[in-house]
C-alpha positions as CSV (number, residue, x, y, z in Angstrom):
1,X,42.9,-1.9,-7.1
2,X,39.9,-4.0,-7.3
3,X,38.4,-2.9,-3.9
4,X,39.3,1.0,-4.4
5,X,37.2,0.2,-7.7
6,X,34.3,-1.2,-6.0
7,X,34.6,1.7,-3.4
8,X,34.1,4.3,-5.8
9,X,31.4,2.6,-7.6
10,X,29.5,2.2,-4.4
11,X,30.1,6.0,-3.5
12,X,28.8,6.8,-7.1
13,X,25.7,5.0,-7.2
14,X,25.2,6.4,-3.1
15,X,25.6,9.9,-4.6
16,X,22.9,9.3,-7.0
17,X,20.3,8.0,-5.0
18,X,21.3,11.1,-2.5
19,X,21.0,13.2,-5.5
20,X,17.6,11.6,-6.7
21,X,15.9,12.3,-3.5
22,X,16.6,8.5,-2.6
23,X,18.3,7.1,0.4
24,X,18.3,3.4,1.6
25,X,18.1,4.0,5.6
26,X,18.1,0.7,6.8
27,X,18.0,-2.9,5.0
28,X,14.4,-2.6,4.4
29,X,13.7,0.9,4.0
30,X,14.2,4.0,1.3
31,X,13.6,7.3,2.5
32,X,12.3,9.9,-0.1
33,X,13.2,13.3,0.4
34,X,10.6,15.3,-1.3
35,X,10.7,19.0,-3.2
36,X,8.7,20.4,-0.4
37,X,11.4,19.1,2.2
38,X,8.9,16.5,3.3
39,X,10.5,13.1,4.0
40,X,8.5,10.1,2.5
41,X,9.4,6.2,3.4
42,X,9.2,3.0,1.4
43,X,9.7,0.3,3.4
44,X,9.7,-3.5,2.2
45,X,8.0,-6.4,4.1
46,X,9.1,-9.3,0.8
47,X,9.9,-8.9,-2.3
48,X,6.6,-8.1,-3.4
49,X,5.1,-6.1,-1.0
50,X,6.1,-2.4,0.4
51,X,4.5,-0.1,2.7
52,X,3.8,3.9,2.0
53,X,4.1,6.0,4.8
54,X,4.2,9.9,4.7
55,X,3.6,12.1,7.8
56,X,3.1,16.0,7.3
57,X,4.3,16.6,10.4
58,X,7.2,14.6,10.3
59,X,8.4,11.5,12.0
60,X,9.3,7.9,10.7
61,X,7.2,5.3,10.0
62,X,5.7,3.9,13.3
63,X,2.4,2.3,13.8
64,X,-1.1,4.0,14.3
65,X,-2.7,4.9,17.5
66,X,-6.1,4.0,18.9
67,X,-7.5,3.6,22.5
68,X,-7.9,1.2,23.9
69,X,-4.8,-0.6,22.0
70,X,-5.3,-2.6,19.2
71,X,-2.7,-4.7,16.3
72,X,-3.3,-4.4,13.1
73,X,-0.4,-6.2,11.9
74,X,1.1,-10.0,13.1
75,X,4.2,-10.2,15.4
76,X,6.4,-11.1,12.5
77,X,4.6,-9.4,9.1
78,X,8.3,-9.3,7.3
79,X,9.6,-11.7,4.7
80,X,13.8,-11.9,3.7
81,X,14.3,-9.3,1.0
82,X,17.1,-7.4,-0.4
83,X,16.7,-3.7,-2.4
84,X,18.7,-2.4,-5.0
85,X,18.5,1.6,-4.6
86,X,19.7,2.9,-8.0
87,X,19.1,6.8,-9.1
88,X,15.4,6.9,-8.8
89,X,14.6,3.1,-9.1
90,X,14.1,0.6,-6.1
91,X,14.4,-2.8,-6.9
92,X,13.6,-6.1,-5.4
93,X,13.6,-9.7,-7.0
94,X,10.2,-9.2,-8.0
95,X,9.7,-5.4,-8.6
96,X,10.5,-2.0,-9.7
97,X,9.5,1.3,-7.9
98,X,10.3,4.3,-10.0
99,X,10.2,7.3,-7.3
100,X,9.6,10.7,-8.6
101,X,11.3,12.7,-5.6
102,X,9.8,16.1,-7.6
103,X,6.4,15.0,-6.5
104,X,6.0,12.2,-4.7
105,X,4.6,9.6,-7.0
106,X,5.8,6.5,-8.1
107,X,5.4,4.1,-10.7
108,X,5.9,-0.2,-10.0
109,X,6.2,-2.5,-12.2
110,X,6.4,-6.3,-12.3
111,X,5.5,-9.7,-13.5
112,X,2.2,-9.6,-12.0
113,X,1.1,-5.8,-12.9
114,X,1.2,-3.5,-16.2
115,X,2.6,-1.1,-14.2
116,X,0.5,1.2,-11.5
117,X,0.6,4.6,-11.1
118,X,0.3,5.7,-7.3
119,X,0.0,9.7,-7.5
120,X,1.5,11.9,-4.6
121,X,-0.2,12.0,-1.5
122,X,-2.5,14.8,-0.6
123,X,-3.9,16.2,2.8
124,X,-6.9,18.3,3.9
125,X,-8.9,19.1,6.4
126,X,-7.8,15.6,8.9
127,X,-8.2,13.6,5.5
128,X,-5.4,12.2,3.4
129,X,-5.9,11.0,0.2
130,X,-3.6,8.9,-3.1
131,X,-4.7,8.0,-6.4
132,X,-4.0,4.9,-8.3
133,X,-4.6,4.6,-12.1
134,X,-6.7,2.4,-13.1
135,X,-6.6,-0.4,-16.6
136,X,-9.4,-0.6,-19.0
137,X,-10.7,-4.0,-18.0
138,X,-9.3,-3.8,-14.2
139,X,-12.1,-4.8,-11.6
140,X,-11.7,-4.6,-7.5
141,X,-13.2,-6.6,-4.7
142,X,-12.7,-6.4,-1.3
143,X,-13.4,-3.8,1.5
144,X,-14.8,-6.1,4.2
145,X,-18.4,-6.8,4.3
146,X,-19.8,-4.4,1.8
147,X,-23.7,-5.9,1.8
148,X,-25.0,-6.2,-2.2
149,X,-21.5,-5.3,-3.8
150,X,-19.3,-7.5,-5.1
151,X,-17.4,-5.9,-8.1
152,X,-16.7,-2.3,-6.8
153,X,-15.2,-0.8,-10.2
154,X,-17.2,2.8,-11.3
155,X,-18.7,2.7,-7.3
156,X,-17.9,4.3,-3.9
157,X,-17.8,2.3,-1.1
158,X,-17.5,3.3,2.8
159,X,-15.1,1.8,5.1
160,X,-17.1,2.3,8.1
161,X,-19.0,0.7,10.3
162,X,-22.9,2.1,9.5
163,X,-24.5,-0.9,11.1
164,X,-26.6,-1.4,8.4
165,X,-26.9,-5.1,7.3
166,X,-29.5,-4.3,3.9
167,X,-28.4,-3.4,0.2
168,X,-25.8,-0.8,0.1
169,X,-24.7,-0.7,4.5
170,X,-20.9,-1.6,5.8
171,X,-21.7,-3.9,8.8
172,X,-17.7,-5.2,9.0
173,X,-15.4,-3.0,7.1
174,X,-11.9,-3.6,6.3
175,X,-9.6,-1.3,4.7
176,X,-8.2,-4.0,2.0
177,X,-9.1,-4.4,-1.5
178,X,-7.6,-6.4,-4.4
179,X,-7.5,-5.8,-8.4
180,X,-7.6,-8.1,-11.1
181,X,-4.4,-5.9,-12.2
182,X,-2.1,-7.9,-10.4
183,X,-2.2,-5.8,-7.0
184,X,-3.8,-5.6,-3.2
185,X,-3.8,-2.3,-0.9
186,X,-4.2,-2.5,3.1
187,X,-4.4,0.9,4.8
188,X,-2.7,0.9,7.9
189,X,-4.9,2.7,10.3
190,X,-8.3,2.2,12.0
191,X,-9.4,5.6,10.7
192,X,-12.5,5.3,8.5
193,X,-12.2,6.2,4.9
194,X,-14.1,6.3,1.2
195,X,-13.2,4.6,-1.4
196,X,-13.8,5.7,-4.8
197,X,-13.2,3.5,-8.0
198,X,-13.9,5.3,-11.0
199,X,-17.1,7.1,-9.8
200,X,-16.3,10.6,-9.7
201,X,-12.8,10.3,-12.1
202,X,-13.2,7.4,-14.4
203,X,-9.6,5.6,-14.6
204,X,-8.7,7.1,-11.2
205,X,-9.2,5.1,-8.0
206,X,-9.1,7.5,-5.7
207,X,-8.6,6.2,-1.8
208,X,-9.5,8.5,1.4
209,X,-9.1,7.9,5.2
210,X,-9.6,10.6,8.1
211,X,-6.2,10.7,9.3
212,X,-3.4,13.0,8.8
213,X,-0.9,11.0,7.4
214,X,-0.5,8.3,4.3
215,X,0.1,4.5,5.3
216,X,-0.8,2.1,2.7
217,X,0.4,-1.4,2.1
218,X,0.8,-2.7,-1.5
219,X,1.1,-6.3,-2.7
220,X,1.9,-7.3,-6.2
221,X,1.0,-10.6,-6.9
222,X,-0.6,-13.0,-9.8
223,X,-4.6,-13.7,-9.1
224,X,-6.6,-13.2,-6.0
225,X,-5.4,-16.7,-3.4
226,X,-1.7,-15.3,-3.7
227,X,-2.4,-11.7,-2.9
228,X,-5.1,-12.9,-0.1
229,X,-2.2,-15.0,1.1
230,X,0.2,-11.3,1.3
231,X,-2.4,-10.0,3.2
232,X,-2.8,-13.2,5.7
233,X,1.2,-12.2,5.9
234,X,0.3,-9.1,7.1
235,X,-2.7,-10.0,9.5
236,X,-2.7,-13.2,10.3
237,X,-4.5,-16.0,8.8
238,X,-8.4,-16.2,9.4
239,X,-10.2,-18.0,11.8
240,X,-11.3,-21.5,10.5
241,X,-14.3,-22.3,12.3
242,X,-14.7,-25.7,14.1
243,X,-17.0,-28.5,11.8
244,X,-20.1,-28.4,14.8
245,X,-20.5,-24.9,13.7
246,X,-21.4,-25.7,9.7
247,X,-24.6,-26.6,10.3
248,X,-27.4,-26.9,6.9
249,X,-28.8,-23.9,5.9
């Protein structure tokens, strides 16, 4: 009697995530099926961090494309995790993702964020675009080397390579920022892309690459060395250059 219990209850909650647009594919991965028919993916490298992918043209998530052939991401990016899919909510040990299926947005929350808001995605002309909101007293830093920036809240900056080392050039862009709310994004492609922090929508950061699809990673963690240390996850660690090479000056 017990098991035929358990049975049921497990077909229940399956119907309700079918019925909410939500369906856990695989261990790591939720796939969203969207109003428009569109199919979005969630897909869970640790606890705390997921990855937003959402192709127009349809496919699963699947790495991006450049000649000659380049890796973004380590050989082994992926940390033990296990998801809760529950109606609308995805949970992990360390977060909650409320998934609007209506419109593509969702909502996470967690012990290291207020709670973020990342809008639906939306595509023009080879660009694709998201939105996250913003806190009152949220600052962001990041974006590779952005020359005579360092806090990039009510500014724009360009993640591309303008070869320009002087006040306001990109000489070694990289598409990762992090926010004293508690969070990190990595864009998963080598497309370039504009980033916009409150400059044109105050409370709005509004991110932007030339592709035509969405594939973001988000990392929630608690102050900057942790959610540097997601991204090393991710990437690698960084070169540590040998003690000959710090010379004075």
């Amino acid at each position: 009697m017990k098991r035929i219990f358990l049975l049921l209850l497990a077909a229940f909650l399956g119907a309700l995530a079918f019925a909410s647009g939500l369906e856990q594919i695989n261990t790591t991965t939720v796939e969203v099926s969207l109003a428009d028919g569109e199919r979005m993916y969630i897909d869970f490298y640790g606890p705390n961090i997921f990855r937003l992918f959402l192709d127009p043209a349809g496919g699963m998530v699947r790495p991006p494309q450049v000649s000659p052939q380049a890796e973004i991401l380590v050989s082994n990016p992926r940390r033990e995790v296990a998801l809760s899919v529950q109606g609308s909510e995805i949970s992990t040990s360390r977060l909650t993702v409320q998934v609007d299926a209506s419109s593509g947005s969702l909502r996470v929350s967690g012990p290291s964020t207020e709670g973020l808001t990342i809008s639906a995605p939306t595509f023009q002309k080879g660009r694709a675009s998201i939105s996250l909101s913003q806190l009152p007293d949220e600052y962001f830093f990041g974006g590779g080397v952005q020359n005579g920036r360092f806090s990039h809240r009510g500014k724009i900056i360009a993640i591309e390579n303008t070869n320009n080392w002087v006040d306001g050039g990109v000489a070694s862009p990289t598409p990762f920022f992090w926010s004293t709310g508690g969070y990190a994004v990595m864009a998963y492609t080598f497309a370039p892309g504009r980033y916009d922090f409150g400059a044109t929508e105050p409370g709005t950061t509004l991110l932007m690459h030339e592709t035509d699809r969405i594939d973001y990673f988000f990392m929630f963690d608690q102050g900057c060395v942790p959610l540097l240390g997601d991204f090393y996850q991710l990437t690698g660690n960084p070169v540590l250059l040998p003690k000959f090479a710090f010379y004075e000056g």
